[in-house]
C-alpha angles and dihedrals in degrees: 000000000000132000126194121224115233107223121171138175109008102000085068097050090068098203106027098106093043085056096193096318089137095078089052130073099290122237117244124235130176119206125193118212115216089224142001132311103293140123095269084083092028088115078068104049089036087059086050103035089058095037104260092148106032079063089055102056098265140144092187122183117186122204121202114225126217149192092296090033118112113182092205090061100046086050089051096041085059086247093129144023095216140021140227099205140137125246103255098045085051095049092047093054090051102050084050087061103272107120100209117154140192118249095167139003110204090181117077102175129037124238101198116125139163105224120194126195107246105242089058077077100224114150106154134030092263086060092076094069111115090014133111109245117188110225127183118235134183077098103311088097091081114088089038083060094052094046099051092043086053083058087046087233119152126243105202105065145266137096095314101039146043134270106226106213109187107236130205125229097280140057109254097113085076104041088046080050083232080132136047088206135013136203107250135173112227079221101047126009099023083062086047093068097043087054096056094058106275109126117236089242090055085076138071111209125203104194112199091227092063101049088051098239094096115132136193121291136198106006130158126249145191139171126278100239096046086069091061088072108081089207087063098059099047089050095052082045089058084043099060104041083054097051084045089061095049093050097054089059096054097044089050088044112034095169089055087052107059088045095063095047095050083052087058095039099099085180087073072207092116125085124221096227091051099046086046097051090044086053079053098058098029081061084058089056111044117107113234093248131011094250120119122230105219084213085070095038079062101042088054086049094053098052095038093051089040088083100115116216088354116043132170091230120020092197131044093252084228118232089295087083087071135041132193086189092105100028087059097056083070085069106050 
C-alpha cells in the first residue's frame, strides 16, 4: 500500500523558498517528536537523511519523545522550536495557559482505535459498560474521554461504566486478557498483535472515524508569540515544504523509508517489517497538503467540547488556536 502526496507550487520546487540559502550559514530548528523513532514521524528523518533541509536552509535536530516525554513542556521549556503533537493534547495545553498554536497538520485522518478480542462479546459502543478498557495517558486520553462522556458512560467503574485501566504503550494488557479492550494505532500496536499470533478475525476494531469523535492527530505547533518574528515564519515555512517532501517520498517508498528510520532509531529496539508496514498505513493517513482545513479544526472542537460535566476543553480555543500564515508562504 502506497499513496502518493499531491504537492503542488512551492512544495514541488523543493528549494524556492530556501533561495540559496544553502550556501549561506543554516538556520537551526528543533523538532520534538510526540513519541519514539518510527515511521509514524519518517516523513521527518527522510527530510534529514536526503538533505531537504539542509536545502532549505536548515540545520534541523530532531528529538524522539518517550513514555515521560510531553512535547507542550519541552516547547514551553524552550527545549523546541516546533511540536508533534495532537490536537487535544494541544488544545488542552493552551487553555491551561500555554499559547501553542498549529501552523500545519500533516495528518489528515486519525488512526486511533479500541480493539477487543472477539469472545469478550463486544460488538457496539454500549457494549463496553461494566467492562475494563485500557486507555493510553500522558494526553492521548482525551479523545477516549470525550468519547465516552458523549456516550454518557462513566469513567470511574461500576455496571454502568468502565473500568479505565492505564495502559502502557504496548498491548499486553490484551493478550494477558487484564483488559476487555485496548488503544491501538491501525499503523503500530494493532500490528503488534497480529503479529503475536491473534487473526485478524479474532478481533473486533472501533475505529474512532467511524464512530464520528475522531480528532486530529500529529500537527505540528508552535507558540503564539513566535509567530510575531517574521524570520520565524519564514523559517517554519522553509520547514514545512521540506518535511512535505519528505514525506512524499516516504509515502511513495515505504521500504526506503523504514530503512531510513531504523537507521535513525539509536534504541536498535525497532524492526524493519514493521516500520515498513507503519510507513504503509500512515500513507493511508496523510492529508494531500498541510494545510488545515478549519472544517476539521471544528470538528475536533466540537468533539472535544461535547464532554458533558467533564470536557477536554471547557471554551472553543477561537481561530487563534490555528494559522495559515505559514501554510500560505508554500504558495507564493
Amino acid at each position: 500500500m502506497t499513496k502518493t502526496l499531491k504537492l503542488t507550487g512551492a512544495l514541488l520546487a523543493g528549494t524556492m523558498l530556501a533561495g540559496g540559502a544553502a550556501a549561506q550559514d543554516l538556520d537551526e530548528v528543533t523538532l520534538q517528536l510526540k513519541w519514539v523513532t518510527q515511521a509514524q514521524f519518517a516523513g521527518y528523518y527522510v527530510a534529514l537523511e536526503k538533505g531537504y533541509y539542509e536545502e532549505a536552509g536548515l540545520d534541523v535536530t530532531i528529538r524522539p519523545g518517550g513514555p515521560d516525554i510531553a512535547p507542550p513542556q519541552v516547547i514551553a521549556g524552550g527545549g523546541a522550536d516546533v511540536i508533534v503533537e495532537w490536537m487535544p493534547a494541544a488544545l488542552a495545553a493552551r487553555e491551561a495557559g500555554l499559547p501553542l498554536v498549529n501552523i500545519a497538520q500533516p495528518y489528515a485522518r486519525s488512526g486511533m482505535m479500541l480493539t477487543c478480542l472477539e469472545d469478550t462479546e463486544i460488538t457496539s459502543p454500549e457494549d463496553f459498560r461494566g467492562r475494563t478498557l485500557g486507555v493510553w495517558f500522558f494526553g492521548n486520553e482525551y479523545p477516549f474521554l470525550s468519547w465516552m462522556s458523549q456516550l454518557d458512560i462513566p469513567t470511574e467503574g461500576g455496571e454502568d461504566g468502565v473500568e479505565v485501566l492505564r495502559q502502557g504503550f504496548n498491548v499486553d494488557p490484551l493478550l494477558q486478557r487484564q483488559a476487555d479492550c485496548i488503544s491501538v494505532m491501525t499503523y503500530n500496536e494493532y500490528w503488534q498483535i497480529i503479529d503475536a499470533g491473534i487473526g485478524e478475525d479474532e478481533l473486533i476494531t472501533f475505529k474512532y472515524e467511524d464512530q464520528g469523535v475522531a480528532t486530529l492527530e500529529d500537527g505540528l505547533w508552535v507558540l503564539e508569540e513566535n509567530l510575531d518574528d517574521p524570520d520565524f515564519v519564514d523559517r517554519m515555512a522553509r520547514f514545512v515544504e521540506a518535511s512535505m517532501r519528505g514525506w512524499a517520498d516516504a509515502a511513495a517508498d515505504p521500504q526506503e523509508a523504514g530503512e531510513i528510520v531504523i537507521d535513525y532509531d539509536e534504541t536498535g529496539a525497532q524492526q524493519l517489517h514493521h516500520q515498513v508496514r507503519m510507513m504503509e498505513e500512515v500513507a493511508l493517513l496523510l492529508g494531500e497538503s498541510p494545510v488545515l482545513d478549519p472544517a476539521d479544526f471544528e470538528r475536533t472542537v466540537d468533539s472535544l467540547l461535547a464532554g458533558g460535566s467533564d470536557p477536554v476543553i471547557t471554551e472553543h480555543p477561537g481561530d487563534g488556536a490555528w494559522t495559515h500564515a505559514v501554510t500560505d508562504r508554500l504558495q507564493d
